[in-house]
C-alpha positions in Angstrom: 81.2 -44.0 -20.1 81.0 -44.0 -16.3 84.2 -42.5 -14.7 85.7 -44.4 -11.9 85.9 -42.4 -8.7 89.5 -42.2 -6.8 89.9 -44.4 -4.1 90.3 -42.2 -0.6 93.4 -41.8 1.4 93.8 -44.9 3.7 92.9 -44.0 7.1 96.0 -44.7 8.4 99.0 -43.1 6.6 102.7 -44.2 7.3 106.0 -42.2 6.4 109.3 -43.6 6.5 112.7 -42.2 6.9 110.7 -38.6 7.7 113.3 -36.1 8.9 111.8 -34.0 12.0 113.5 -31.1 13.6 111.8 -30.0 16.9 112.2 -26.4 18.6 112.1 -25.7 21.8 110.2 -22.7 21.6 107.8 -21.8 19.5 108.8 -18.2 18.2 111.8 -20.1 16.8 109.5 -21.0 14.0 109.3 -17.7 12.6 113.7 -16.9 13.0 113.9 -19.7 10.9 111.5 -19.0 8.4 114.0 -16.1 7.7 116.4 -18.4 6.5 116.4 -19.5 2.5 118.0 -22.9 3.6 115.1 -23.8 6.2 112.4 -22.6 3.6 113.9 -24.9 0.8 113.8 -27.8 3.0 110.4 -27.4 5.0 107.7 -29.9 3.5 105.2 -29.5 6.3 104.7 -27.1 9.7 102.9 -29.9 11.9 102.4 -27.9 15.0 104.5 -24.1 16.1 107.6 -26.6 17.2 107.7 -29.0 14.8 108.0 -29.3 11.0 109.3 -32.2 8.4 111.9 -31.3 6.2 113.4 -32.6 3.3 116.2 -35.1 4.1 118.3 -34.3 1.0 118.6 -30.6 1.5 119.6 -31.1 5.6 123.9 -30.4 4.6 123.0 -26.9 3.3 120.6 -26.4 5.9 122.8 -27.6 8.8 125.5 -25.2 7.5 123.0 -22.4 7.0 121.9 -22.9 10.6 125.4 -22.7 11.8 126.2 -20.2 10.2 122.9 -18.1 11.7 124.5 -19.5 15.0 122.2 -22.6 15.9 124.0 -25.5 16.6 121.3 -28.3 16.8 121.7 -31.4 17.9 121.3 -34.5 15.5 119.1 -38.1 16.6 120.0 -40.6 14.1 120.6 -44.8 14.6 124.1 -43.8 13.7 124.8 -42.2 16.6 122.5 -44.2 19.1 120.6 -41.4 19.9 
């Protein structure tokens, strides 16, 4: 019996609700990488600045990064930013 080869990834591939956190520098990258919190949450490096993280694990990580002293700032349509 013939097997039936897997269709290939669309071309075009859209997320949604992807959570992004952007750094202005890039040897922030490796400070955070320190942190268990940050490491839990990361789900992909997409260039030295940016990475998408895990939306459910972003209260333990904001407190982590507090707590580290980084006070990031937070985009959401909540807050019209």
């Amino acid at each position: 019996m013939a097997r039936i080869p897997p269709k290939p990834e669309p071309a075009v591939l859209l997320h949604e609700n992807v959570t992004l956190m952007e750094m202005d520098r890039p040897g922030q990258m490796e400070e955070l990488q320190a942190l268990p919190a940050f490491r839990a949450a990361l789900v992909k490096i997409l260039d030295p600045c940016t990475v998408v993280l895990d939306g459910r694990r972003l209260p333990e990580l904001m407190a982590s990064l507090r707590k580290h002293g980084h006070n990031p700032r937070v985009l959401s349509e909540e807050n019209g930013e």
